[in-house]
C-alpha positions, 0 to 999 in steps of 0.5 A: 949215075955219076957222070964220070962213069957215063960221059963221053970221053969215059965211054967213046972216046979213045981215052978209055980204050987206050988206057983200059984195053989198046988202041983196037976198037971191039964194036961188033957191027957184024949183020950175022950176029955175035954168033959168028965170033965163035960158030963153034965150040971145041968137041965135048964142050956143052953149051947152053943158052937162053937159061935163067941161072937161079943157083951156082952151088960148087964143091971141090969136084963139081959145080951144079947150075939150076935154072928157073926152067928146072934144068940142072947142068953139072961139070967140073967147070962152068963159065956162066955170062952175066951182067954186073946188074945181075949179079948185084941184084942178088938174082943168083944164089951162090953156094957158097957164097961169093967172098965178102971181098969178091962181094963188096967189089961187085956192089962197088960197079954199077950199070948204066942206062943205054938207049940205042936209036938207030937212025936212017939219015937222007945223007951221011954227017961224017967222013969215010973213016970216022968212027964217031960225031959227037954232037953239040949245042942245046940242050946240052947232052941230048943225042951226044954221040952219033956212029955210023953203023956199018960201011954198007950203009953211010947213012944208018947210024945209031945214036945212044944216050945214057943215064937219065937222058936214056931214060927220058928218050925212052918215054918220048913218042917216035914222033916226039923223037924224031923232031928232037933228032931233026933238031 
C-alpha cells in the first residue's frame, strides 16, 4: 500500500479527522455492539442482513437484489452496504452497469490490511483522557499505535498495524506476538 494512505498521521491523528470530517471522534467502542446505533428502523422499512449480494439490476421503477442464498428483494429503493474492496473485486454484477466515470473512481481507492491485537496491560501507559499512544523506537513501524478501548477497563487496549506489518503479525504465533508487544 502507498504509505500516505495507511500512515499514522493519515489514519489516527486528528489531521484526517479535522480536514475529512470534524473535530468529533466516530470510534464505536459501545460493549452492546453497532446494533445499538439504530435499534430500530422506521415502520415499513425492511432490513436484511448476513446477504451475499451477487446482482443489483435497476429500472426506472424498481430495483431487484439477488443473493447467493437465492433470496430476491425488490423495492423502489435499496441501500446495500459494501466495502470498496468489494465493489472493486467485481463480486457484484450491476445492471446496468456503474458509469464508466462511477467505475474508474472506485478502482482509484484501495483498501488497506488492518490487524487489531486486543491486549491486556498489568498497568495502563496513558492518561485519563488520551485517545491514543503512539509507539517509538526499533523496528520502526511495529505496533504503532496503542488505544485504550473503553473507560471501563484502563488496562484493555488495542493496537493495529496496517499494510504489510498487519499482514506479517497475522503469520506470528501468539507466543511470537506476545514477546514483540513486551518488547
Amino acid at each position: 500500500e502507498n504509505p500516505a494512505c495507511i500512515s499514522v498521521k493519515h489514519n489516527v491523528h486528528g489531521e484526517f479527522t479535522l480536514k475529512d470530517f470534524d473535530d468529533e471522534n466516530y470510534f464505536v467502542d459501545d460493549s452492546r455492539g453497532f446494533g445499538c446505533i439504530c435499534p430500530e428502523l422506521p415502520k415499513g422499512v425492511a432490513s436484511y442482513t448476513q446477504a451475499v449480494v451477487e446482482e443489483i439490476e435497476q429500472t426506472e421503477s424498481s430495483v431487484w437484489v439477488r443473493c447467493r442464498d437465492g433470496r430476491v428483494v425488490t423495492a423502489n429503493i435499496v441501500l446495500c452496504t459494501v466495502s470498496i474492496g468489494v465493489l472493486n473485486s467485481g463480486i457484484i454484477r450491476f445492471a446496468p452497469p456503474l458509469p464508466r466515470a462511477m467505475h474508474e473512481d472506485l478502482q482509484s481507492m484501495t483498501m488497506c490490511n488492518y490487524t487489531k491485537v486486543f491486549v491486556e496491560l498489568e498497568s495502563a501507559p496513558w492518561n485519563d483522557g488520551e485517545t491514543y499512544v503512539i509507539r517509538t523506537g526499533a523496528p520502526r513501524g511495529r505496533h504503532v499505535v496503542w488505544q485504550p478501548l473503553c473507560d471501563d477497563s484502563k488496562t484493555v487496549a488495542v493496537v493495529t498495524s496496517t499494510g504489510d506489518e498487519g499482514r506479517r503479525i497475522e503469520k506470528l504465533s501468539k507466543s511470537e506476538l506476545t514477546t514483540e508487544l513486551e518488547a
